[in-house]
Structures are given as structure tokens and as C-alpha cells.
FINUTI-982791 format. One record per residue (C-alpha): residue in one letter; chain; x, z, y. Coordinates in nm, 4 decimals, always signed. Each point is the difference from the previous one (the first is absolute). Example, Ala and Ser with C-alpha at 12.3 -4.5 7.8 and 13.67 -1.06 7.14 Angstrom:
REM FINUTI-982791
{A; A; {+1.2300; +0.7800; -0.4500}}
{S; A; {+0.1370; -0.0660; +0.3440}}
//
This chain:
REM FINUTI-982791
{X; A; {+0.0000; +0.0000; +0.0000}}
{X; A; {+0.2559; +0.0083; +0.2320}}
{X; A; {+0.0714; -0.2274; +0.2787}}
{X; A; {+0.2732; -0.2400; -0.0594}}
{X; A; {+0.2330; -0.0822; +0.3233}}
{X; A; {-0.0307; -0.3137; +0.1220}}
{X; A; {+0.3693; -0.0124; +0.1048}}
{X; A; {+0.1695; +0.1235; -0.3480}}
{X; A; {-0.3093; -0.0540; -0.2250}}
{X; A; {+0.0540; +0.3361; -0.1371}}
{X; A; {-0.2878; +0.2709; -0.0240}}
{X; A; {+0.0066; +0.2283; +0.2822}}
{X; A; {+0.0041; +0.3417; -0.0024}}
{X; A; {-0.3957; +0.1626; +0.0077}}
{X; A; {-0.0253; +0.1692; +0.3210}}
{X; A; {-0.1391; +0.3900; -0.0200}}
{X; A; {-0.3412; -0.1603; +0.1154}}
{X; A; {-0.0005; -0.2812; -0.2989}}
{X; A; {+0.1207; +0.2457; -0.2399}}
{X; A; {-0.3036; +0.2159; +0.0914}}
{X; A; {-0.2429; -0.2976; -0.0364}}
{X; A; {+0.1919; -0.0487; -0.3282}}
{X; A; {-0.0882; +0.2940; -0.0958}}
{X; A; {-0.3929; +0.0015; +0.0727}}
{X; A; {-0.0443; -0.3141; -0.1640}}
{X; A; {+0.1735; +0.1391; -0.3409}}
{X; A; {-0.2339; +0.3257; +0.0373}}
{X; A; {-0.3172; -0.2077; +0.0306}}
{X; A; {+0.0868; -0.2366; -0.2802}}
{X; A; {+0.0779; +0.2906; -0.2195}}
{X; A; {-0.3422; +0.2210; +0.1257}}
{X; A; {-0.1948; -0.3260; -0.0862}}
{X; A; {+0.1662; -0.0061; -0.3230}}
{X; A; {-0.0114; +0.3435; -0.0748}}
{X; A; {+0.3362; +0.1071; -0.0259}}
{X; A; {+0.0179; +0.2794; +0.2513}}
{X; A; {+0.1138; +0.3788; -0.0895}}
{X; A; {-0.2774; +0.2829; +0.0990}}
{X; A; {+0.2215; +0.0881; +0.2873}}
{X; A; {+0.0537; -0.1238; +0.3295}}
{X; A; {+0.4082; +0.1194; -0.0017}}
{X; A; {+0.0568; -0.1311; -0.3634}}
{X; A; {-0.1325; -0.3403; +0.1437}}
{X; A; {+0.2232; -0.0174; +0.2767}}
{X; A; {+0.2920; +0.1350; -0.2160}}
{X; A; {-0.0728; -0.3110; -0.2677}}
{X; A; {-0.0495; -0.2252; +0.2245}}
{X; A; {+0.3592; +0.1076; +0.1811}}
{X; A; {+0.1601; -0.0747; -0.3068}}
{X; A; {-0.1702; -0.3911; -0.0294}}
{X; A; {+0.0674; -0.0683; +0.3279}}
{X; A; {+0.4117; +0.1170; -0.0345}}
{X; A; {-0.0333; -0.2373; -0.3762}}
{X; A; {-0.1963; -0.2881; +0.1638}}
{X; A; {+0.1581; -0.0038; +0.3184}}
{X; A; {+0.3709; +0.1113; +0.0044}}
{X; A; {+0.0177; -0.1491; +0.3628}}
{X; A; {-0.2473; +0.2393; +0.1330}}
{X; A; {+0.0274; +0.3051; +0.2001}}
{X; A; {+0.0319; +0.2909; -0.1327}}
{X; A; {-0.3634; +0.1749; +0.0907}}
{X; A; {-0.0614; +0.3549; -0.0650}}
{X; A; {-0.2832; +0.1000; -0.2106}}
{X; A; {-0.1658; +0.1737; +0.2802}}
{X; A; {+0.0227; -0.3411; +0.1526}}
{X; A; {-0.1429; -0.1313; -0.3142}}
{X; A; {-0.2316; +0.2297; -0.0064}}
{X; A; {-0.1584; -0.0747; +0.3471}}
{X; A; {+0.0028; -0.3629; -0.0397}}
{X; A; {-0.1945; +0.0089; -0.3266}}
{X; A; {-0.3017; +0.2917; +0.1411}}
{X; A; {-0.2846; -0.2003; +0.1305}}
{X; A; {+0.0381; -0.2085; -0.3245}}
{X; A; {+0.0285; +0.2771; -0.2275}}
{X; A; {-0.2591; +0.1355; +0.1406}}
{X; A; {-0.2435; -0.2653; -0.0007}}
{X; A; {+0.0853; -0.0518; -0.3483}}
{X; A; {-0.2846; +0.0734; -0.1955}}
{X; A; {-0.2104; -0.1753; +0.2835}}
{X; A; {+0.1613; -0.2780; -0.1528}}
{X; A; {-0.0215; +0.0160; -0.3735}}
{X; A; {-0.3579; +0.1358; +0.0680}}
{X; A; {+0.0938; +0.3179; -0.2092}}
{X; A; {-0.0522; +0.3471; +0.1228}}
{X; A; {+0.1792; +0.3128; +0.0874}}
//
């Protein structure tokens, strides 16, 4: 997913703001497929670890980070598999 340079052709390092983006995307794909833990911190701390496999480039983004770009979707999650609490 990450942009390629136009000078080099080379992928470009995610900015902080991509790698967030990154990172909802990957927590709604795996809420829609139902691989999500029951908490919101062992989430964030799984989805840490994809982001440093998938994308070595990346910044490094704390988990509290994680955490707080994940909420509003983690919390609207079982508005969107229509299950409930």
C-alpha cells in the first residue's frame, strides 16, 4: 500500500498519518471478519505487531497510539456485524 516515489520508484516510507489509516482499515477488515480479541488493548497490541510485519517502513506507533486510532471503530463494532453487547 505504500506510495512509490516517482523520482526513485521505490515505496516510500508511510507517514504517522498513513500508518494510522493503515491501521483502521486492517481493524475493520478483521471486525467484519471476525477476528478481533474481546479487548480493546489486546487489539491494538495485535494489530502493532501486523503493522511492524506488514510494514517494516512504518513508524514506530505506540499502542496507546494504536489504541486511539482504532476506538470509534472498535466501538462501533458490533453496530457493524449486527451482534450485540
Amino acid at each position: 500500500m505504500a506510495a512509490k516515489s516517482e523520482s526513485t520508484g521505490k515505496k516510500a516510507r508511510p507517514s504517522r498519518r498513513m500508518a494510522q489509516r493503515i491501521l483502521q482499515e486492517e481493524a475493520y477488515r478483521r471486525i467484519m471478519t471476525g477476528d478481533m480479541p474481546k479487548t480493546l488493548s489486546e487489539f491494538a497490541a495485535r494489530l502493532s505487531v501486523w503493522l511492524k510485519e506488514a510494514y517494516p517502513a512504518a513508524p514506530l506507533i505506540p499502542e496507546s497510539l494504536v489504541e486511539d486510532a482504532i476506538r470509534s471503530t472498535w466501538h462501533r463494532r458490533h453496530q457493524m456485524i449486527g451482534s450485540e453487547l
